[in-house]
ZADRENVO-619946 format. One record per residue (C-alpha): x, y, z; residue number from 0. Coordinates in steps of 0.25 Angstrom, whole numbers, always signed. Layout:
{c1 = X | c2 = Y | c3 = Z | num = NUM};
...
END
This chain:
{c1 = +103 | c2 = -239 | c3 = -342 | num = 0};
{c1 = +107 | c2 = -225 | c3 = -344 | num = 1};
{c1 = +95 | c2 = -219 | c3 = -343 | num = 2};
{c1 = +93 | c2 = -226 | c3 = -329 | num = 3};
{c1 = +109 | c2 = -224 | c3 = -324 | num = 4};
{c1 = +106 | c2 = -210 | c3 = -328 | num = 5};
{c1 = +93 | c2 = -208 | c3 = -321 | num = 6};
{c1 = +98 | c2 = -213 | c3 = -308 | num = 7};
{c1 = +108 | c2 = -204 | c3 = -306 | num = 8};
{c1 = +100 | c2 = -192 | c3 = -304 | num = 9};
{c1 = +90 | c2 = -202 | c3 = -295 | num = 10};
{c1 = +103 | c2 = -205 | c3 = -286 | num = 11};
{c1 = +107 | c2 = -190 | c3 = -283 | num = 12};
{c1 = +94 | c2 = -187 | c3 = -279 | num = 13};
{c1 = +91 | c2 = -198 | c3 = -270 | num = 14};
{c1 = +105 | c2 = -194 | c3 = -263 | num = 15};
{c1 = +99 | c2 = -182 | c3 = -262 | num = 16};
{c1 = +85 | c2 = -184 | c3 = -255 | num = 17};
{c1 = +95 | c2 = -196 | c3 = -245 | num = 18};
{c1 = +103 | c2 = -185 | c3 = -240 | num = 19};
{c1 = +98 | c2 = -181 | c3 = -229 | num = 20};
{c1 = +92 | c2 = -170 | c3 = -225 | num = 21};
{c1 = +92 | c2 = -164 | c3 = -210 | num = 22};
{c1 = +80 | c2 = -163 | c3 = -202 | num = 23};
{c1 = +85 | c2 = -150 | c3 = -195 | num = 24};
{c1 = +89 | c2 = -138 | c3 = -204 | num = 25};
{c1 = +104 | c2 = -136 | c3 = -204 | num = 26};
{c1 = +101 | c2 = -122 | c3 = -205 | num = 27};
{c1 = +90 | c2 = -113 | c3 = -198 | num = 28};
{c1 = +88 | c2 = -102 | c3 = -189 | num = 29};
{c1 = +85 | c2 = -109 | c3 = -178 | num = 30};
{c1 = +98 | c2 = -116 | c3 = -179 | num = 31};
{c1 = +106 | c2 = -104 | c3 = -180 | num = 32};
{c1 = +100 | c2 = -98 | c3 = -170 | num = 33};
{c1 = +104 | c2 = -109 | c3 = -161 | num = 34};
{c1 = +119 | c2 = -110 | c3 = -166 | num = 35};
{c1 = +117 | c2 = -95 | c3 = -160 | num = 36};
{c1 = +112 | c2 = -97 | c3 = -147 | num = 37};
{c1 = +120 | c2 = -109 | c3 = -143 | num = 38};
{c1 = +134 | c2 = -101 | c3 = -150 | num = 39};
{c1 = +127 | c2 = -90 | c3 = -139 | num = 40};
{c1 = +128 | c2 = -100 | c3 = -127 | num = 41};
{c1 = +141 | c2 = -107 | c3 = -131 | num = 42};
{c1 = +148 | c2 = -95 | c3 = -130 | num = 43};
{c1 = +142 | c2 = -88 | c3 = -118 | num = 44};
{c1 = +145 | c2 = -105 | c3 = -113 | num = 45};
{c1 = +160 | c2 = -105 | c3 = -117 | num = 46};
{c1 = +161 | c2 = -91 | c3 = -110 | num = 47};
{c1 = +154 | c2 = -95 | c3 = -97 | num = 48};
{c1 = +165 | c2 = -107 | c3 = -98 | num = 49};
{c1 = +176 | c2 = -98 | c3 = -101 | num = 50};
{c1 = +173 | c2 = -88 | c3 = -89 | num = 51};
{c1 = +171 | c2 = -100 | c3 = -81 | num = 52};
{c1 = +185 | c2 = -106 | c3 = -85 | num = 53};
{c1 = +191 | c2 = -92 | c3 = -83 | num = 54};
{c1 = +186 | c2 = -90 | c3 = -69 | num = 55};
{c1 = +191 | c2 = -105 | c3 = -65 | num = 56};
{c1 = +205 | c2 = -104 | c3 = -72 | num = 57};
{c1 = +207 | c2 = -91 | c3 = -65 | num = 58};
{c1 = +202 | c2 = -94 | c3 = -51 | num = 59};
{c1 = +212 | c2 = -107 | c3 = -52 | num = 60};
{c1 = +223 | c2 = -97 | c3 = -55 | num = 61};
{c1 = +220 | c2 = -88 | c3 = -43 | num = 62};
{c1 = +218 | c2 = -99 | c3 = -34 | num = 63};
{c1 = +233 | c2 = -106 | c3 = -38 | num = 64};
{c1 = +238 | c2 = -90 | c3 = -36 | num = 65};
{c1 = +231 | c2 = -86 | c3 = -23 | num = 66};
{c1 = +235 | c2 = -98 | c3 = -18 | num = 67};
{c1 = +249 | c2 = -97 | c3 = -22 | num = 68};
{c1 = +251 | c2 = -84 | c3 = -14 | num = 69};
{c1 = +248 | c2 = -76 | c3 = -1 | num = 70};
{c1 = +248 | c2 = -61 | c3 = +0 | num = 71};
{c1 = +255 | c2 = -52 | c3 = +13 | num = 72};
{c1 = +248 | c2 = -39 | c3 = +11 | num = 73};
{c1 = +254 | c2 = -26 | c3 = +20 | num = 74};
{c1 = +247 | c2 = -14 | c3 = +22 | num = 75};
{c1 = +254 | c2 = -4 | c3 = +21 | num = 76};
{c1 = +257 | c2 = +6 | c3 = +34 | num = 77};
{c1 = +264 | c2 = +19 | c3 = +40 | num = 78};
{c1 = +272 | c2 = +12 | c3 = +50 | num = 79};
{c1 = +278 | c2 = +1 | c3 = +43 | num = 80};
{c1 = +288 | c2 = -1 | c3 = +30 | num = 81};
{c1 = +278 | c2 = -9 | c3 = +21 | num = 82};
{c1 = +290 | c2 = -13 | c3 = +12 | num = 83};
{c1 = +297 | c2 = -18 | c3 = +23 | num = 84};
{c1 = +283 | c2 = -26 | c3 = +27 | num = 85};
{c1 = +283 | c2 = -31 | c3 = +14 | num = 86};
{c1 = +297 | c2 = -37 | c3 = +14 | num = 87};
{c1 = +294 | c2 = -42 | c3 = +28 | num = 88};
{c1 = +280 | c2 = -50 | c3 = +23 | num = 89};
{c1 = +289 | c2 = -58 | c3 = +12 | num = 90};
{c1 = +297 | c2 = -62 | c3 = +22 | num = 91};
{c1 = +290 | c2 = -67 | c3 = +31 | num = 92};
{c1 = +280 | c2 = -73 | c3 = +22 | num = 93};
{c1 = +292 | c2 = -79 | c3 = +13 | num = 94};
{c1 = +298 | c2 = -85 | c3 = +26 | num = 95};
{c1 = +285 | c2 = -96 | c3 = +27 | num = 96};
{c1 = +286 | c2 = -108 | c3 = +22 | num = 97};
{c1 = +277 | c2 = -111 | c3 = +11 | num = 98};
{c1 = +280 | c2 = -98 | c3 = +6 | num = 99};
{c1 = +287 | c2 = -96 | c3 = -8 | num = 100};
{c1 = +291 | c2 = -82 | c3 = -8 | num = 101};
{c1 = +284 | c2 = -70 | c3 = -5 | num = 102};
{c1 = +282 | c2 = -57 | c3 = -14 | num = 103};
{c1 = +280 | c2 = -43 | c3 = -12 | num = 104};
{c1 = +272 | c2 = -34 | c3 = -20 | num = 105};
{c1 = +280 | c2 = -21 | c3 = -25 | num = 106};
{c1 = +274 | c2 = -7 | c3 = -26 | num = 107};
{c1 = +274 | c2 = -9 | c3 = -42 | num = 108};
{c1 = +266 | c2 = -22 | c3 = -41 | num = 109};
{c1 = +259 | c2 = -17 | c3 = -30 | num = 110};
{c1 = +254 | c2 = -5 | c3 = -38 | num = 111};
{c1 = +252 | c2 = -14 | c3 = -50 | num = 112};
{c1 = +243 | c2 = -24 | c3 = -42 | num = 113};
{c1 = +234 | c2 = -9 | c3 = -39 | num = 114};
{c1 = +235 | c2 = -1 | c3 = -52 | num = 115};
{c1 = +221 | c2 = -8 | c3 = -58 | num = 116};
{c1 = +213 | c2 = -2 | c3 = -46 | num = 117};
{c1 = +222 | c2 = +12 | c3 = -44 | num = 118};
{c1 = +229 | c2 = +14 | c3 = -56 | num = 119};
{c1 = +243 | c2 = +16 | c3 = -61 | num = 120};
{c1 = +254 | c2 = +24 | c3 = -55 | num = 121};
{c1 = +249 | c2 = +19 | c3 = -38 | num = 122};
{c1 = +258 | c2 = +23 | c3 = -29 | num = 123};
{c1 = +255 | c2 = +11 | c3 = -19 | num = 124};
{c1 = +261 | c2 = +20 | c3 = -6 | num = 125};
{c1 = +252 | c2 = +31 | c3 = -7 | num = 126};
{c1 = +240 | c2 = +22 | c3 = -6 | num = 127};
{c1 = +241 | c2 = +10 | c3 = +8 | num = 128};
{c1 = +240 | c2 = -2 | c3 = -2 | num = 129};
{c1 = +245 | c2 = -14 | c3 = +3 | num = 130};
{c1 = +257 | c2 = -22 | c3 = +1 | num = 131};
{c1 = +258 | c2 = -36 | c3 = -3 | num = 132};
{c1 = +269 | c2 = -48 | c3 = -3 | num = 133};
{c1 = +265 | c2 = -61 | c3 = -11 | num = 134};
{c1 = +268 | c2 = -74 | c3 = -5 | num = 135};
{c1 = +268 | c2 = -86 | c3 = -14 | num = 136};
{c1 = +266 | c2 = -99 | c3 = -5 | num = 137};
{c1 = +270 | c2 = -114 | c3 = -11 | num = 138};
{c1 = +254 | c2 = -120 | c3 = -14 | num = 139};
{c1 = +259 | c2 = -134 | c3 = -10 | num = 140};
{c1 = +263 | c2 = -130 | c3 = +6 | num = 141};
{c1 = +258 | c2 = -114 | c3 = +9 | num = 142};
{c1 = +264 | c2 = -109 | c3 = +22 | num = 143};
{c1 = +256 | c2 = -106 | c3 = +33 | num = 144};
{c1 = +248 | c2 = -93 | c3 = +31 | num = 145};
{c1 = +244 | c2 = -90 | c3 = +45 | num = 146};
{c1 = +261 | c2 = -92 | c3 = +51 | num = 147};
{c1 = +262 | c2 = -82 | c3 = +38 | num = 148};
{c1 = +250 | c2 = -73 | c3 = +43 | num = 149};
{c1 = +255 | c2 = -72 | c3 = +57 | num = 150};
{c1 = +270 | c2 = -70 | c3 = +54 | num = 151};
{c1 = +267 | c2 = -57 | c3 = +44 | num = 152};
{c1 = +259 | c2 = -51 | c3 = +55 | num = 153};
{c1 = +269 | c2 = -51 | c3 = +64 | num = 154};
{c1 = +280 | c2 = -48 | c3 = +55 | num = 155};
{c1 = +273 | c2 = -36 | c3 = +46 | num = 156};
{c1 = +263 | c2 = -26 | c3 = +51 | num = 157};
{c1 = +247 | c2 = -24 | c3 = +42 | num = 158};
{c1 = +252 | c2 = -37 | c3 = +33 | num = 159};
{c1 = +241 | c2 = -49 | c3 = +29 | num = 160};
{c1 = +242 | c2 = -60 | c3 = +23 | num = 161};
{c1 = +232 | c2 = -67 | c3 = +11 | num = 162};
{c1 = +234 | c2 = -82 | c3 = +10 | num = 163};
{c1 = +223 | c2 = -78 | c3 = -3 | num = 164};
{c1 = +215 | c2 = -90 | c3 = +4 | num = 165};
{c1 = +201 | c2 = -82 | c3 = +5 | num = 166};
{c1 = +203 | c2 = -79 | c3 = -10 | num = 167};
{c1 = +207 | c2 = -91 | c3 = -14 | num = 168};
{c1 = +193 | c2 = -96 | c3 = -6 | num = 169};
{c1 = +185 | c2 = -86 | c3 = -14 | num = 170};
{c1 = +193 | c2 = -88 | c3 = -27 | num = 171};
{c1 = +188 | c2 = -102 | c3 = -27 | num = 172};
{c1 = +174 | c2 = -99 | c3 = -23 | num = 173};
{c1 = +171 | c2 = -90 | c3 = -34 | num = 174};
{c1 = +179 | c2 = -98 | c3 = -46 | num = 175};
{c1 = +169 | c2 = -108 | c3 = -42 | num = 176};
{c1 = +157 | c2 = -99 | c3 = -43 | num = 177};
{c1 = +161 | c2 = -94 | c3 = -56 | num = 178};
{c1 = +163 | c2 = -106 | c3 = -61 | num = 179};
{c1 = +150 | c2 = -113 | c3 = -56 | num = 180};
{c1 = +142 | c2 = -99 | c3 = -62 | num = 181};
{c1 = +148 | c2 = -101 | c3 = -74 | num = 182};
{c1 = +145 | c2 = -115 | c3 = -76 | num = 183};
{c1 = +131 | c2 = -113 | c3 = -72 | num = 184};
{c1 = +129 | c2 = -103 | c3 = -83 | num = 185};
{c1 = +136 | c2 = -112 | c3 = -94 | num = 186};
{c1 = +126 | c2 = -123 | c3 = -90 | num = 187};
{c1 = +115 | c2 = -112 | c3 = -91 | num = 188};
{c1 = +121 | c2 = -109 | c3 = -104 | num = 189};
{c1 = +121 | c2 = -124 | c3 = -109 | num = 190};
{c1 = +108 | c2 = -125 | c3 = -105 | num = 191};
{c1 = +100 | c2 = -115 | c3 = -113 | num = 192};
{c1 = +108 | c2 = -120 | c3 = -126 | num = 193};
{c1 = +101 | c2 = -134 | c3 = -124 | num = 194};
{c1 = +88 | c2 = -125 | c3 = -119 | num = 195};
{c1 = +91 | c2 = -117 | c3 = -135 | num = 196};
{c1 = +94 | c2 = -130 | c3 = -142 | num = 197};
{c1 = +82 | c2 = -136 | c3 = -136 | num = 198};
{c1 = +73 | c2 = -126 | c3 = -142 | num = 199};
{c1 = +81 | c2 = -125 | c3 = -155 | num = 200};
{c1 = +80 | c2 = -141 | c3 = -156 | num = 201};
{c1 = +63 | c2 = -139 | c3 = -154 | num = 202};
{c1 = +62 | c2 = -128 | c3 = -164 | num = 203};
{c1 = +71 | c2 = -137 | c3 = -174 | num = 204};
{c1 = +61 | c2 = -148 | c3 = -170 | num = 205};
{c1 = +49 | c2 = -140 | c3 = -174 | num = 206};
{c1 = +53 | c2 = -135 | c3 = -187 | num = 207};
{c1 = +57 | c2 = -151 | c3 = -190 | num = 208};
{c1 = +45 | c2 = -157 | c3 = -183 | num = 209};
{c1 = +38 | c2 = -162 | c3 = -195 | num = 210};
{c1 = +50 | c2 = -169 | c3 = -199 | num = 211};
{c1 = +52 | c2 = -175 | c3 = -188 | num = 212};
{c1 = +40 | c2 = -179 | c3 = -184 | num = 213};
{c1 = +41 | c2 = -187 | c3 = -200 | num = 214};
{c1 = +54 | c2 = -192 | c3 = -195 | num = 215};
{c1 = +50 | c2 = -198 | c3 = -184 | num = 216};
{c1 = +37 | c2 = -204 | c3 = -190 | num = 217};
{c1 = +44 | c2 = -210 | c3 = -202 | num = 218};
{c1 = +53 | c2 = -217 | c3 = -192 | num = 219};
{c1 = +64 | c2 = -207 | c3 = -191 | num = 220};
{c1 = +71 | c2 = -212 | c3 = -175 | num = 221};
{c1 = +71 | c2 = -200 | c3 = -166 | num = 222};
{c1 = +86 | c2 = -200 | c3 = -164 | num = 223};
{c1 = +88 | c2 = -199 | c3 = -180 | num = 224};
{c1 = +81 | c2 = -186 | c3 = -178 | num = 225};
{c1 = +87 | c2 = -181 | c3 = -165 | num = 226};
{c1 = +99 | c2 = -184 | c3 = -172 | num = 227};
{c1 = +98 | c2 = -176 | c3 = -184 | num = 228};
{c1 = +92 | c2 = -164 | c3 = -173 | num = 229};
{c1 = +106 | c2 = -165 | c3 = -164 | num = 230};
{c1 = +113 | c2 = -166 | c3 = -175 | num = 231};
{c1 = +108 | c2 = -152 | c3 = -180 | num = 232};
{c1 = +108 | c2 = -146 | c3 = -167 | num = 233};
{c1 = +123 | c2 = -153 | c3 = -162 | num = 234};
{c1 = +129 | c2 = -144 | c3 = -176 | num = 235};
{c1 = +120 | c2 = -132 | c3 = -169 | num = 236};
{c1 = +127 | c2 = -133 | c3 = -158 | num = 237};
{c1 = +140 | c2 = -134 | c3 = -163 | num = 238};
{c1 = +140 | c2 = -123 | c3 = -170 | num = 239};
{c1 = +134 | c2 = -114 | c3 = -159 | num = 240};
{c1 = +145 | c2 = -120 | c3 = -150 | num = 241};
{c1 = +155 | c2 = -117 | c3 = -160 | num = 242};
{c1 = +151 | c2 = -103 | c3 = -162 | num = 243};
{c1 = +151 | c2 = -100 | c3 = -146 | num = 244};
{c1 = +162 | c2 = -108 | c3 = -143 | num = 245};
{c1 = +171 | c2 = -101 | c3 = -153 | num = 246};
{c1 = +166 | c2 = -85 | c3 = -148 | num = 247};
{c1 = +169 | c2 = -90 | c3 = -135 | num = 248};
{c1 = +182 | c2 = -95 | c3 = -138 | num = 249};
{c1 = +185 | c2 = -80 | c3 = -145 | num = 250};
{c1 = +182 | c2 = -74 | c3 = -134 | num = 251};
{c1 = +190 | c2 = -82 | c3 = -124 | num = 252};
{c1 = +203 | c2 = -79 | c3 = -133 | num = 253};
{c1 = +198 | c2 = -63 | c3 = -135 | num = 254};
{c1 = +198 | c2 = -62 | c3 = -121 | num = 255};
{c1 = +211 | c2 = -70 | c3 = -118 | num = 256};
{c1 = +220 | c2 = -62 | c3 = -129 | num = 257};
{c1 = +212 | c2 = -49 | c3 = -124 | num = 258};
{c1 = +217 | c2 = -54 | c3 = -109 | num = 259};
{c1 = +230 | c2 = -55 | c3 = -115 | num = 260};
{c1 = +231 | c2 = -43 | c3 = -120 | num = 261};
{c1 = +228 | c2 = -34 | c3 = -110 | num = 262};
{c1 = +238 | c2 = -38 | c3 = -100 | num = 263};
{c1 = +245 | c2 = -26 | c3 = -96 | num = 264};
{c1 = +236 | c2 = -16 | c3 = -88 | num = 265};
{c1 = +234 | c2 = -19 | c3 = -73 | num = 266};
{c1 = +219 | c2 = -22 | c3 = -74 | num = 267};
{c1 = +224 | c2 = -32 | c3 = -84 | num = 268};
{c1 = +233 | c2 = -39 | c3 = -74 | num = 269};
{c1 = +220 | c2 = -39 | c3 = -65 | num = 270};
{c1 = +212 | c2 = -45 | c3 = -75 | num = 271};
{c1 = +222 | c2 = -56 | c3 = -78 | num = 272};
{c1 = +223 | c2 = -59 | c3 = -63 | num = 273};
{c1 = +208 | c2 = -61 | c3 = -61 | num = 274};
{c1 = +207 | c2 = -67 | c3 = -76 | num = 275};
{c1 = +219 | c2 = -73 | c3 = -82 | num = 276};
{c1 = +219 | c2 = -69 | c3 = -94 | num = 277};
{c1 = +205 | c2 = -73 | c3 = -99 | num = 278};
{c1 = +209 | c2 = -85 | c3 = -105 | num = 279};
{c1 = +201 | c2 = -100 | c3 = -103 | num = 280};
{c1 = +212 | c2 = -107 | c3 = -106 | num = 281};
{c1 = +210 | c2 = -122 | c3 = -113 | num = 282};
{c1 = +199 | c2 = -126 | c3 = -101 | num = 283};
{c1 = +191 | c2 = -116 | c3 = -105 | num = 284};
{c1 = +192 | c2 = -118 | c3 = -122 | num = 285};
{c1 = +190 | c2 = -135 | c3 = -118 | num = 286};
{c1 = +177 | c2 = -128 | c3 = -110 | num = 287};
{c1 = +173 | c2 = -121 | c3 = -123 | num = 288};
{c1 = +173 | c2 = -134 | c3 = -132 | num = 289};
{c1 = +166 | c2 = -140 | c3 = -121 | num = 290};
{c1 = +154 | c2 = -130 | c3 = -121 | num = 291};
{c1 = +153 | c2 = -130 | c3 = -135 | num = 292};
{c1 = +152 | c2 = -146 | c3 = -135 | num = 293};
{c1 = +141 | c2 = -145 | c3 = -124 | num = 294};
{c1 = +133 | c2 = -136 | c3 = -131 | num = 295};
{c1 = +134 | c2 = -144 | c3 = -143 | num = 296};
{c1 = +132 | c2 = -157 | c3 = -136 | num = 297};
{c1 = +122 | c2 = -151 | c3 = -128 | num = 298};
{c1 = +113 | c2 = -145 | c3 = -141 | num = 299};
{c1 = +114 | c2 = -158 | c3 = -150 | num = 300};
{c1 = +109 | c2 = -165 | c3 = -136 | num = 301};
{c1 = +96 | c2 = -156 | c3 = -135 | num = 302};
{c1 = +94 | c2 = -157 | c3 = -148 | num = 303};
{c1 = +92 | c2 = -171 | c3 = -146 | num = 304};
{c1 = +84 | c2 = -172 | c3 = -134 | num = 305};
{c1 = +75 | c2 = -163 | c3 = -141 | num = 306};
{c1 = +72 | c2 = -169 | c3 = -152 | num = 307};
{c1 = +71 | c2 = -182 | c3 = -144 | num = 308};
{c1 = +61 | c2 = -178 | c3 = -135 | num = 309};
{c1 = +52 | c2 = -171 | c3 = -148 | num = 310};
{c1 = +53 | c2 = -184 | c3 = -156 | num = 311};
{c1 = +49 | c2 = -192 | c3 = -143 | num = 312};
{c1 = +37 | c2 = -182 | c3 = -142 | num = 313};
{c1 = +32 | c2 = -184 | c3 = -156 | num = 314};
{c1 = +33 | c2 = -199 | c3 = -154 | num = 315};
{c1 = +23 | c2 = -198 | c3 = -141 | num = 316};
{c1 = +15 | c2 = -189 | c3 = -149 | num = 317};
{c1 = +13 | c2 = -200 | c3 = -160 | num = 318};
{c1 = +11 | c2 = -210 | c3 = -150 | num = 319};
{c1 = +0 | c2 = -202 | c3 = -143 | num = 320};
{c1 = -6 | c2 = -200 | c3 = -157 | num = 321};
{c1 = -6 | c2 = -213 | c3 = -161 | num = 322};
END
């Protein structure tokens, strides 16, 4: 009774051994890490198509709440006339209206300020005829009557206008939207040669496995007990593809926020942060990344599927021909 207890022990580990079970697709290979590359490769040019699209969309709604906000008087400046005296005269007349919640002129220091990027430091605004402005902020809910306004600055103020900032806000629109639809355009282009990559990668694993396979299947082995083992090889693929793209964008997104932040006090910084923001995605665009990286994911445990799928469906109408 010894002899026997004593001899199936060994017999017990071994058999526990050969039952675990051993995966029909290489954990490891070159082909697999070449893929982890690739997809790592288009998640991140993905995340950063999504983040320059998020950019571009955040900022346009921002100008679009701030042109329409506001109305610019400009008055060119003129020999015959006092243009501070104009100046005062515009705010008045404009601050009058109702709809109208105060109005602002431009200094010479802002005025200078708002020029120094494109002529430099130092500018002294009267030796060059550079227009004068006066900022009126209207209420969104009731604005005032622009053409009354228009009409009652001419007659009041000699070379003034008047810029409801509508035509900008029209184009402002249409070009947010063309940005947008480009940059969505590319991500789907992108998301579409990372299933075109994962479908080759799926066929290459396939062909290196085929004689497996094809003894899986003919012992009995059902076709989704093998596409399972093939999308779950290529699902962990691409997670960790995605996780490598999505994580160099993310450090990227931040570099370029903190670098944004940081450089804050030169004029064509101020420029920059008006066109810009300040280069930050904000929480849409971080939710936009987890998003990608779970669509590619999704998307290369999904080829990998279909794939294999369709081969085993060709072996079994080979072997139906045959027979």
């Amino acid at each position: 009774m010894t002899d026997t207890g004593a001899a199936s022990g060994p017999r017990t580990s071994t058999d526990a051994t050969l039952r675990r079970r051993t995966p029909i697709v290489p954990q490891q290979s070159v082909a697999g890490r070449a893929l982890i590359i690739v997809i790592a490769i288009m998640t991140f040019l993905s995340c950063l198509t999504l983040g320059a699209v998020t950019l571009v969309r955040d900022t346009a709604a921002v100008w679009q709440t701030q042109i329409a906000r506001e109305a610019t008087i400009q008055i060119k400046p003129d020999d015959d006339f006092d243009i501070e005296q104009a100046l005062v005269e515009a705010r008045d007349v404009a601050a009058g209206f109702a709809g109208v919640r105060y109005a602002t002129i431009v200094d010479r220091e802002a005025t200078a300020r708002l020029l120094e990027p494109w002529l430099g430091a130092g500018l002294d605004i009267d030796e060059l005829p550079v227009p004068r402005l006066v900022i009126v902020t209207i209420d969104e809910s009731a604005p005032p009557d622009f053409a009354a306004m228009r009409s009652s600055l001419q007659a009041a103020v000699e070379n003034v206008s008047l810029d409801d900032h509508r035509n900008w806000v029209d184009r402002l629109i249409t070009m947010a939207r063309t940005t947008v639809t480009i940059g969505l355009a590319v991500l789907v282009l992108m998301l579409s040669a990372t299933i075109m990559t994962v479908v080759f990668a799926t066929r290459g694993a396939m062909a290196g496995n085929e004689p497996v396979i094809e003894v899986l299947h003919f012992v009995g082995a059902e076709s989704r007990f093998i596409a399972a083992e093939f999308r779950r090889h290529f699902l962990w693929i691409g997670l960790q593809g995605a996780a490598v793209g999505g994580l160099a964008a993310v450090i990227v997104f931040v570099g370029f926020g903190w670098w944004s932040s940081m450089n804050l006090a030169t004029p064509e910084a101020d420029q920059a942060t008006a066109l810009f923001g300040n280069f930050a995605i904000g929480a849409t665009g971080y939710a936009g990344v987890v998003i990608v990286l779970a669509i590619v994911a999704a998307l290369t445990a999904a080829t990998s599927h279909a794939t294999v799928v369709s081969r085993l469906n060709q072996i079994e109408i080979g072997r139906t021909d045959h027979g």
